[in-house]
C-alpha positions in Angstrom: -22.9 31.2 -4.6 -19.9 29.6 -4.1 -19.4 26.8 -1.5 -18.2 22.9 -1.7 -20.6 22.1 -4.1 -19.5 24.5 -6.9 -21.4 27.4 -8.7 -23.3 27.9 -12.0 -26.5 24.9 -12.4 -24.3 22.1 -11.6 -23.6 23.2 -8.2 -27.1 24.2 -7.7 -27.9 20.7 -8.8 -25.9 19.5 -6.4 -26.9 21.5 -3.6 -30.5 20.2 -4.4 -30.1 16.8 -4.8 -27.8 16.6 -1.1 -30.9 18.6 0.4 -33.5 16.3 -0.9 -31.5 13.5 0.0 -30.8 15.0 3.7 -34.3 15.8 4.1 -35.0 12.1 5.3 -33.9 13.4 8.5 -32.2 10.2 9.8 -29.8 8.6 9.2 -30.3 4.8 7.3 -27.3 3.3 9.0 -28.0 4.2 12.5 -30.9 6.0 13.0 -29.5 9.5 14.4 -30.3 12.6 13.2 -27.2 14.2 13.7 -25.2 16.0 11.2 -26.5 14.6 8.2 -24.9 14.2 5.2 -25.5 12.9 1.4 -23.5 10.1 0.9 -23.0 8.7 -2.8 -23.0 5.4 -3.9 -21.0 6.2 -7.5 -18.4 9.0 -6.6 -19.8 12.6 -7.4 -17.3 13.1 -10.1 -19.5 11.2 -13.1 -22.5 13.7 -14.0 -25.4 11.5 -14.9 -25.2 9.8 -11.7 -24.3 13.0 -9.5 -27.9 13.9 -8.3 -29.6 10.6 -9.1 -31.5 10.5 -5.7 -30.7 6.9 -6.3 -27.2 7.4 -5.8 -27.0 8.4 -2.6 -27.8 7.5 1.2 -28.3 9.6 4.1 -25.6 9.1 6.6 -24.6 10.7 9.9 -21.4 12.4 9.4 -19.6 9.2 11.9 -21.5 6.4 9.6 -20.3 8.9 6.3 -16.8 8.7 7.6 -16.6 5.0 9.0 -17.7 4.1 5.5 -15.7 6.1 3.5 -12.5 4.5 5.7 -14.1 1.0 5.4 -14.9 1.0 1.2 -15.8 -3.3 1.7 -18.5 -2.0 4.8 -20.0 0.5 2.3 -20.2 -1.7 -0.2 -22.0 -4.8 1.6 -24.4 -1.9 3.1 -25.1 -0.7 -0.3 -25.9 -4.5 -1.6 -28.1 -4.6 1.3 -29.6 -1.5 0.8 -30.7 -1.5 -3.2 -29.6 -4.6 -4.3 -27.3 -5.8 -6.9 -29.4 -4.8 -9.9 -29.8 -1.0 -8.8 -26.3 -1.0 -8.1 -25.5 -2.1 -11.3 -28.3 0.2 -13.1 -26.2 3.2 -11.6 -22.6 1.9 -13.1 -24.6 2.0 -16.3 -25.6 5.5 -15.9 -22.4 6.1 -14.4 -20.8 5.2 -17.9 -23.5 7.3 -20.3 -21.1 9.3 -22.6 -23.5 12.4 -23.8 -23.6 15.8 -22.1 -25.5 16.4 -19.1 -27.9 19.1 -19.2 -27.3 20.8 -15.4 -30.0 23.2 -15.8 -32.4 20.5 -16.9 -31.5 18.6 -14.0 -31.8 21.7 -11.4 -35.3 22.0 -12.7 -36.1 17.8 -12.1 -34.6 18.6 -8.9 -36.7 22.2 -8.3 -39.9 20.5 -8.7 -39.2 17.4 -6.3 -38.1 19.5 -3.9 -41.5 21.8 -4.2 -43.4 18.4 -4.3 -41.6 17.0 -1.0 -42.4 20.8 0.5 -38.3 21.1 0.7 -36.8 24.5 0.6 
């Protein structure tokens, strides 16, 4: 399956992690619970913070977008959401230099899904 995310166990990964993080059916900026999205804290691109469920928020796709246009909003609603010291625990794993095992992780994120009753 190919799609946004990618294919192979990195995309399933991240088609995972967005529905576990999406399955909070709300969003935690304003409440709605329309078109939800998975928005990340550290940009998708670095692998060992990709699917931390840390990582990301679930946003409506007008909070997702006011956000991403406003980096200095995100940023204070982030602070105020996890704090500095999670923030800063995620640039660390942001920076982690050895390989990511993707279908290690799809299997993390397999059996939180299951356990959250997510399919």
């Amino acid at each position: 399956m190919t799609d946004m995310y990618g294919k192979g166990p990195k995309g399933k990964a991240t088609r995972l992690h967005a529905k576990i993080v999406r399955s909070l059916g709300y969003c935690e900026n304003c409440g709605t619970s329309n078109v939800l999205q998975c928005a990340h804290i550290i940009s998708r691109k670095y692998s060992h913070t990709r699917t931390m469920l840390d990582n990301a928020f679930c946003l409506c796709a007008s909070c997702h977008g006011r956000f991403t246009d406003n980096p200095v909003d995100f940023g204070n609603f982030t602070m105020e959401k996890i704090g500095e010291k999670k923030y800063y625990e995620l640039v660390a794993a942001r920076n982690k230099l050895e390989k990511f095992d993707w279908d290690e992780e799809v299997s993390r994120l397999e059996e939180i899904a299951r356990e959250r009753g997510i399919q």
